[in-house]
DRENDO-1510 file (C-alpha; in Angstrom, 1 decimal, always signed):
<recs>
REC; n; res; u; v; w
REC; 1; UNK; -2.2; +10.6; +24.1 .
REC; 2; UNK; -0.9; +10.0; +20.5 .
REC; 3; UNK; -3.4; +9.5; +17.5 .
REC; 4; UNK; -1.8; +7.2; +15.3 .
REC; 5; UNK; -3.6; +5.7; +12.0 .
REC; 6; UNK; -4.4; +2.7; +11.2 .
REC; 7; UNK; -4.9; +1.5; +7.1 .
REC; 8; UNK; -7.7; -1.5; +8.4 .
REC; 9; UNK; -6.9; -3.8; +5.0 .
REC; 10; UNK; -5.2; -7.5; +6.3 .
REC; 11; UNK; -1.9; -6.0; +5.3 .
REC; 12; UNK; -1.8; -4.3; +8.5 .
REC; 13; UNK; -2.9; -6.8; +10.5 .
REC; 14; UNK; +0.8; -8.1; +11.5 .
REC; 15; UNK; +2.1; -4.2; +12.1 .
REC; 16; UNK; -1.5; -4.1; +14.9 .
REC; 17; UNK; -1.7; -7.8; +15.6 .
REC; 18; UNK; -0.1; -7.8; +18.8 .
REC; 19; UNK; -1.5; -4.0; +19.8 .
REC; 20; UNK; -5.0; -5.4; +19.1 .
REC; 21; UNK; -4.8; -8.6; +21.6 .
REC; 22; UNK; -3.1; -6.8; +24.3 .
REC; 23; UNK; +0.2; -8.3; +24.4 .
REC; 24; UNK; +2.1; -5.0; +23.2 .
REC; 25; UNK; +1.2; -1.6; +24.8 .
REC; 26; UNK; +0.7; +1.3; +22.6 .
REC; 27; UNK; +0.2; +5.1; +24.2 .
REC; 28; UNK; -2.1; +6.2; +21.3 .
REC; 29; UNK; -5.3; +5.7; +20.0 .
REC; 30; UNK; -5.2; +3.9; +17.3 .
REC; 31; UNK; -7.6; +5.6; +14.0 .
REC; 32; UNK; -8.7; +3.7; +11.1 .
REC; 33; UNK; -8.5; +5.4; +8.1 .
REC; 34; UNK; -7.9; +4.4; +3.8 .
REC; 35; UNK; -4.6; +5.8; +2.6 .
REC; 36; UNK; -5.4; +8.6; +1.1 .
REC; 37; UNK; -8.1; +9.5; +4.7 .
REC; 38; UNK; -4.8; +9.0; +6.7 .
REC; 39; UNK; -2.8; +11.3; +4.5 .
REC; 40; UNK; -4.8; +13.9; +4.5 .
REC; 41; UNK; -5.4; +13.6; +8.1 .
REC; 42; UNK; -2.0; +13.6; +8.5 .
REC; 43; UNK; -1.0; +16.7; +6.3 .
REC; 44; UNK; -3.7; +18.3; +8.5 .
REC; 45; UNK; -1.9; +17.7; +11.5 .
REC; 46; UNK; -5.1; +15.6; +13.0 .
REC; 47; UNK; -2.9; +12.6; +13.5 .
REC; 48; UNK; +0.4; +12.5; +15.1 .
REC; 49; UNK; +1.7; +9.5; +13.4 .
REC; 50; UNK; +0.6; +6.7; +11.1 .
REC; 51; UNK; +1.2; +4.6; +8.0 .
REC; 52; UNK; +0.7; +6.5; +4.6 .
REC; 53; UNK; +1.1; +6.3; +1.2 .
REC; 54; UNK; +4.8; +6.6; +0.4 .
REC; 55; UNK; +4.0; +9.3; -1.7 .
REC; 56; UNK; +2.5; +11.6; +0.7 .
REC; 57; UNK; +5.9; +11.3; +2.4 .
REC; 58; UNK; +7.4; +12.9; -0.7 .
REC; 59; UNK; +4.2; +15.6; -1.1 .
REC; 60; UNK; +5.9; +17.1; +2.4 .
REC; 61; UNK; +9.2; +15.9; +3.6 .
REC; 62; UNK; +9.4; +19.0; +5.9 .
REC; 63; UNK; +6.5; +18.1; +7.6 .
REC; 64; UNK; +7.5; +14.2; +8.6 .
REC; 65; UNK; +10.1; +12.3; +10.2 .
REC; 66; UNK; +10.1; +8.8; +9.0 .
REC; 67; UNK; +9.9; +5.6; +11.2 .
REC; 68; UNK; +13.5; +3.4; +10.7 .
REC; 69; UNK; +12.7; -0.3; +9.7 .
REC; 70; UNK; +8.7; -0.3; +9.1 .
REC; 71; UNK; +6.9; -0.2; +6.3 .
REC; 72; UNK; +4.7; -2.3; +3.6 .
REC; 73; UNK; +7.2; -3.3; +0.6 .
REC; 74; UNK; +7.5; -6.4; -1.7 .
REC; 75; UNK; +10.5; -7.9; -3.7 .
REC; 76; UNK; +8.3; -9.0; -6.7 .
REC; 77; UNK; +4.5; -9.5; -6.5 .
REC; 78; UNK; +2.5; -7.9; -4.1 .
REC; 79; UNK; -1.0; -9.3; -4.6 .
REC; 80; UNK; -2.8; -6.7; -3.7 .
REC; 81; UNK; -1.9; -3.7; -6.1 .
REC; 82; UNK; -3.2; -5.2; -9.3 .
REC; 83; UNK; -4.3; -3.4; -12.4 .
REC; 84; UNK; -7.2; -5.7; -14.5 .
REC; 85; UNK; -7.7; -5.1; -18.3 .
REC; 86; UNK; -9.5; -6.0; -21.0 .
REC; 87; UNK; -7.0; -6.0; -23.4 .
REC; 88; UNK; -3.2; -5.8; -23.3 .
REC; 89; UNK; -1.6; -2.5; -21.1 .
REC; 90; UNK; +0.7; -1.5; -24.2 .
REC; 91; UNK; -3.3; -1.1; -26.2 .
REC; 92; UNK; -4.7; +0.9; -23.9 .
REC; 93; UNK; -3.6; +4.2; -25.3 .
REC; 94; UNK; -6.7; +6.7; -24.8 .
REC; 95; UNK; -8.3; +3.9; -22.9 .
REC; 96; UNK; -10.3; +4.3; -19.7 .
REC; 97; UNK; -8.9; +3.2; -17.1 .
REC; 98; UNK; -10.3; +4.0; -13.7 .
REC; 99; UNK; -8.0; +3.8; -10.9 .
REC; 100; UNK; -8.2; +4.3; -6.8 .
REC; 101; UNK; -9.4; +7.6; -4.9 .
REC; 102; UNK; -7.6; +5.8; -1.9 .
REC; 103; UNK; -3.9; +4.5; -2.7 .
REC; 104; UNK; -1.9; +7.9; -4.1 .
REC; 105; UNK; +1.2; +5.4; -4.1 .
REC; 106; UNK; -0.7; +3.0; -6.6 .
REC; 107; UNK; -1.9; +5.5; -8.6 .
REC; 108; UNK; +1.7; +7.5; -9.3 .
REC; 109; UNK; +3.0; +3.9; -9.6 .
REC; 110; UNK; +0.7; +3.0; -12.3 .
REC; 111; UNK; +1.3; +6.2; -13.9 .
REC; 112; UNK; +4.7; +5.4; -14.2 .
REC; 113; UNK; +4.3; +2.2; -15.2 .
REC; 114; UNK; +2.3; +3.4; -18.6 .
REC; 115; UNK; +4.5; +5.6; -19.4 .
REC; 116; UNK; +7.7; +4.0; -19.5 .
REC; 117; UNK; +7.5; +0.4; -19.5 .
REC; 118; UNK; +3.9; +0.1; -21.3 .
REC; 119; UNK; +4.5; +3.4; -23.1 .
REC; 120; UNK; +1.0; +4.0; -23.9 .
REC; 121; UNK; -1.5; +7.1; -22.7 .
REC; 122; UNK; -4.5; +5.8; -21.2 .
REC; 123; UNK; -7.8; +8.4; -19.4 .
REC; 124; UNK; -7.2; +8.3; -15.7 .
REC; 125; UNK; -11.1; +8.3; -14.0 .
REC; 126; UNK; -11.0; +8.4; -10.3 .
REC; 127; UNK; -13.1; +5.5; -8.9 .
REC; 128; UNK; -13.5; +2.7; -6.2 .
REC; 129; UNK; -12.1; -0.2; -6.1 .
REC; 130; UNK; -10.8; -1.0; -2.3 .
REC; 131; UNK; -12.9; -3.3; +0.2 .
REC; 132; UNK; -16.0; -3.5; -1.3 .
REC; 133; UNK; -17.9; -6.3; -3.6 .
REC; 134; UNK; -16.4; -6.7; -6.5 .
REC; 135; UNK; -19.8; -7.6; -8.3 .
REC; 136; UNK; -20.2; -4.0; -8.9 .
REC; 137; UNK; -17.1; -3.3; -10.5 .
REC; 138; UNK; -18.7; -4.6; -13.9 .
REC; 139; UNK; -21.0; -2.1; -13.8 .
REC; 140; UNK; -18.8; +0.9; -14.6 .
REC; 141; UNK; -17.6; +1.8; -18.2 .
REC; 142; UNK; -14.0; +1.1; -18.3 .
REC; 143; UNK; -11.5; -0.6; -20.6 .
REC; 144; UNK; -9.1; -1.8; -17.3 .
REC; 145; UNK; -9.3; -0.6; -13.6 .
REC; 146; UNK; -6.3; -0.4; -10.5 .
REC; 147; UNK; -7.7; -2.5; -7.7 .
REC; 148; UNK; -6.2; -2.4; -4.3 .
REC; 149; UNK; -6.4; -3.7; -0.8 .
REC; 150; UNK; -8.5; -6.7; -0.1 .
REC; 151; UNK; -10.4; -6.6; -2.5 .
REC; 152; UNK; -7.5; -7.2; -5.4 .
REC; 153; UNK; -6.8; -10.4; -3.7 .
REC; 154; UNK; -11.0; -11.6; -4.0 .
REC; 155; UNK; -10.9; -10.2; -7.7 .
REC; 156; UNK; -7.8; -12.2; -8.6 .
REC; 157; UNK; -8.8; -15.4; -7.3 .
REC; 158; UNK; -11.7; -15.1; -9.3 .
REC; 159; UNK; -10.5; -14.2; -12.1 .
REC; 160; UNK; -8.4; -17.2; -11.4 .
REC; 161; UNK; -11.6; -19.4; -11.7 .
REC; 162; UNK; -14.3; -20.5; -13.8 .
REC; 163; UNK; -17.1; -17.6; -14.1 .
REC; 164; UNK; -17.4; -13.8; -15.8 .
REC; 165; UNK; -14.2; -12.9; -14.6 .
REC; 166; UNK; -11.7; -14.3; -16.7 .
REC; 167; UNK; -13.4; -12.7; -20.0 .
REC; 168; UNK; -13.9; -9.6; -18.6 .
REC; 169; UNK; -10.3; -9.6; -17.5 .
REC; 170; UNK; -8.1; -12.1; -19.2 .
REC; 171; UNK; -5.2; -9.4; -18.3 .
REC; 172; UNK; -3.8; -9.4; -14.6 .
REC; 173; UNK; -0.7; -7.2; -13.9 .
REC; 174; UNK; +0.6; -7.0; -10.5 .
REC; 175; UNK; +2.4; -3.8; -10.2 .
REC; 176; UNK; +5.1; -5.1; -7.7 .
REC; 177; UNK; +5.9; -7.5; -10.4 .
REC; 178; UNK; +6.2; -4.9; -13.2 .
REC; 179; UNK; +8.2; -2.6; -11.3 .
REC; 180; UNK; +10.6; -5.3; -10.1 .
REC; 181; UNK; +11.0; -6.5; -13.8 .
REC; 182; UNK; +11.6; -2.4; -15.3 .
REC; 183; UNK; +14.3; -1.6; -11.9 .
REC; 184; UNK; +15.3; -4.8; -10.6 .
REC; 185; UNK; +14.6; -3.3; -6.9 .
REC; 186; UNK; +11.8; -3.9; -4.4 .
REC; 187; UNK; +8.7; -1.6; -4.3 .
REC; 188; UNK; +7.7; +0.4; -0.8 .
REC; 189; UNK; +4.4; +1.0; -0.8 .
REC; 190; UNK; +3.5; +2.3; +2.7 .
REC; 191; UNK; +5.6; +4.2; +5.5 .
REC; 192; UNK; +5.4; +5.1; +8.8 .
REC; 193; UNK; +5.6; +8.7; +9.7 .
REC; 194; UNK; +5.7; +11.5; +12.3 .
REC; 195; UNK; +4.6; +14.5; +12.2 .
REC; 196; UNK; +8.1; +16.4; +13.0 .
REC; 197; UNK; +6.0; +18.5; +15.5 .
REC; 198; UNK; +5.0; +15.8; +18.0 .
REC; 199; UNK; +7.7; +14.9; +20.8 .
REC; 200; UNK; +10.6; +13.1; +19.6 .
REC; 201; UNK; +10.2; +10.7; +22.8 .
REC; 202; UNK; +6.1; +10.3; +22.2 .
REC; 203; UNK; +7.0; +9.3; +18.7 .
REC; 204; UNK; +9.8; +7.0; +19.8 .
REC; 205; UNK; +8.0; +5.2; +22.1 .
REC; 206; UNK; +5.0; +4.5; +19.8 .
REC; 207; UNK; +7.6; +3.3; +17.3 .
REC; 208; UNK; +9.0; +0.8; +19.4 .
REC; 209; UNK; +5.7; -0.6; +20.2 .
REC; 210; UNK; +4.6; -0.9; +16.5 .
REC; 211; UNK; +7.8; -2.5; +16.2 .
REC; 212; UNK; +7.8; -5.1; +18.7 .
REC; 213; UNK; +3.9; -5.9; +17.7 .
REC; 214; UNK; +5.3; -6.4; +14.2 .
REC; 215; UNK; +8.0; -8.8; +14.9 .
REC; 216; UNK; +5.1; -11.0; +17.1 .
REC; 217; UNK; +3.1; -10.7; +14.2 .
REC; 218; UNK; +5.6; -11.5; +11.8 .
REC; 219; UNK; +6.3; -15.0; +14.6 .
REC; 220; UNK; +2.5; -15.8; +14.2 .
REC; 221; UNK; +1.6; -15.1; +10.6 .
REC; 222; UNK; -0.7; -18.3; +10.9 .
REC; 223; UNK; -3.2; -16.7; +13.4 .
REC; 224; UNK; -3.4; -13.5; +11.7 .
REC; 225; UNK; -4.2; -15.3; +8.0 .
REC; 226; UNK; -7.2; -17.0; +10.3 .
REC; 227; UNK; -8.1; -13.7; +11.3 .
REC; 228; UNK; -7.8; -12.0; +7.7 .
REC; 229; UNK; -9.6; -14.6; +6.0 .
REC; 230; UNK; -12.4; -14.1; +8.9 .
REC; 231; UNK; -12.2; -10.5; +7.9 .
REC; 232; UNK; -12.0; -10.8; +3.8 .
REC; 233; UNK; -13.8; -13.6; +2.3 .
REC; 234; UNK; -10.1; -14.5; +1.5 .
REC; 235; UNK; -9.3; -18.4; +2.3 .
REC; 236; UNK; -7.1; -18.9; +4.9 .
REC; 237; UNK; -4.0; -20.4; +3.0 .
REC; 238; UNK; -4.2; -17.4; +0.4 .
REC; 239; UNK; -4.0; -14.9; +3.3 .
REC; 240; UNK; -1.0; -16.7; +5.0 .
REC; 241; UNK; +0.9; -17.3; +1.3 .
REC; 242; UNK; +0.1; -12.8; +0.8 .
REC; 243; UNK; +1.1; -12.0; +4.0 .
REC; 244; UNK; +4.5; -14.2; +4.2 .
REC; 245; UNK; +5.2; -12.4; +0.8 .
REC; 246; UNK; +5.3; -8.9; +1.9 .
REC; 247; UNK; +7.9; -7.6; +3.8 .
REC; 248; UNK; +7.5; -4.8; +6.7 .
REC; 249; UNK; +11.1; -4.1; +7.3 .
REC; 250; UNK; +12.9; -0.2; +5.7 .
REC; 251; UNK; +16.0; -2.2; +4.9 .
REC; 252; UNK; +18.9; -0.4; +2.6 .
REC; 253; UNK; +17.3; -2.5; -0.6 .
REC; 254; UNK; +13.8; -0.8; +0.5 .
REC; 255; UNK; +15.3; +2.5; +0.5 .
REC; 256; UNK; +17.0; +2.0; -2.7 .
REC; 257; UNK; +13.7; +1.6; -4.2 .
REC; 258; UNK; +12.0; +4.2; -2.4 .
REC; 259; UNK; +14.5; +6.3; -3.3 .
REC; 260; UNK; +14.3; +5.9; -7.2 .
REC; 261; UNK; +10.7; +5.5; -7.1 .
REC; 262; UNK; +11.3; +9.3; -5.4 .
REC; 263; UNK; +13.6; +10.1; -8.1 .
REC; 264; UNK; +11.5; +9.5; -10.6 .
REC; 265; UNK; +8.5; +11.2; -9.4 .
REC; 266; UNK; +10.8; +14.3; -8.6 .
REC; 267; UNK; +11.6; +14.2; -12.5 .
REC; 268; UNK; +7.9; +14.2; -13.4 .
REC; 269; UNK; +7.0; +16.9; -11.6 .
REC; 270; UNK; +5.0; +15.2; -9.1 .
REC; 271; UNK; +6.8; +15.8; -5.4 .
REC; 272; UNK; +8.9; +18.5; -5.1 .
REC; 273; UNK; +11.3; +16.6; -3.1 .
REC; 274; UNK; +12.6; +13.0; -2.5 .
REC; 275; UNK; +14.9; +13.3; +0.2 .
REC; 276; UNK; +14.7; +10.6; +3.5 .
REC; 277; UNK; +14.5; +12.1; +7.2 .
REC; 278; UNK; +14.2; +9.8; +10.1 .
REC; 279; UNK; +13.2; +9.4; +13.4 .
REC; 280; UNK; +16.3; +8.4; +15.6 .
REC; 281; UNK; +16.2; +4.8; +16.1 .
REC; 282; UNK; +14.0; +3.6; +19.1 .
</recs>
């Protein structure tokens, strides 16, 4: 039986909605995992497939086939991969700014971001900022943090709102925005991925399953934003508006900005390779 990871944030939830209820079969066990658990677990070789962090698709092409037509893109915002400040991004030059231990995509993103559309040099400090309450965010000393996952979506509606939030960040950027606006191309922010060691006909399999669960879950968006507000604290129309504004398709737009989101990360030195191998088509 296949172990195949699972990220458990409500972006997933139309990729697994279908798996979960019963109505697609999946040979695998399904492991939860953040993105950065799941690619380590995966350049380990504990998992045999799963959703990771585009980037650790680019730490270690040799290792993984990728999974045609799935994956966790945008055309423009995202929602959920937000940076909040305290002061404009192109001031924050030697600033702290503490982004996620758990999104390697985010982080790389944002580091690009700074450099060449804000131009600026801020202090990277690892911290948390994923599923948790955002209360304690406050607490840390920092001049603008990364947030990601669920808990970008509670901390921008309140920021949204009357209370703290707004003074403590009356600057929101959402990095699927940005990079749309510097590239003109959509953003990839997740894969799917084999190891290139596990079966080609295990791996196919699995991949038509999460496949067919995503295209019920992409015919029933409704029930799932139920279910994700349930899980998040996120109200149900903000759920349903996020999820009907990502896209989970690998389409040749995808690719063209995975590919110079790749090419760029190739030229700073931080993957040694950005070239695309696939799975053969279930």
């Amino acid at each position: 039986m296949l172990r195949i990871g699972r990220i458990p944030y409500i972006n997933c939830y139309p990729v697994y909605g279908a798996i979960d209820r019963g109505l697609v079969a999946l040979d695998g066990e399904l492991v939860n995992g953040v993105p950065t658990a799941l690619n380590d677990r995966m350049a380990r070789g504990d998992l045999d497939l799963s959703v990771v962090s585009a980037v650790e698709y680019a730490r270690d092409a040799q290792r993984y086939l990728l999974l045609p037509e799935l994956a966790i893109s945008c055309d423009g915002p995202v929602q959920s991969v937000m940076l909040f400040s305290r002061k404009p991004a192109q001031e924050l030059s030697g600033a702290r700014v503490l982004v996620s231990r758990s999104s390697l995509t985010s982080v790389n993103l944002l580091e690009l971001l700074f450099t060449h559309v804000w131009k600026t040099r801020p202090e990277f400090v690892p911290g948390d900022a994923e599923m948790g309450d955002i209360a304690r965010f406050a607490e840390e000393p920092h001049d603008a943090r990364l947030v990601i996952g669920d808990a970008a979506l509670r901390l921008h509606d309140a920021a949204e709102q009357d209370g703290p939030w707004p003074a403590l960040y009356p600057y929101r950027y959402d990095l699927g925005d940005v990079w749309k606006s510097w590239t003109g191309l959509p953003f990839v922010f997740a894969v799917w991925v084999a190891q290139r060691s596990t079966p080609v006909h295990a791996s196919m399999a699995a991949h038509a399953s999460l496949l067919a669960s995503r295209d019920w879950g992409l015919n029933n968006l409704p029930t799932l934003a139920e279910q994700a507000a349930a899980a998040s604290g996120v109200g149900r129309d903000r759920c349903l508006d996020y999820l009907s504004g990502l896209d989970y398709r690998l389409s040749y737009p995808h690719l063209a900005g995975l590919t110079e989101f790749f090419r760029r990360l190739v030229v700073a030195g931080r993957v040694p390779d950005g070239s695309l191998a696939f799975l053969p088509a279930a």
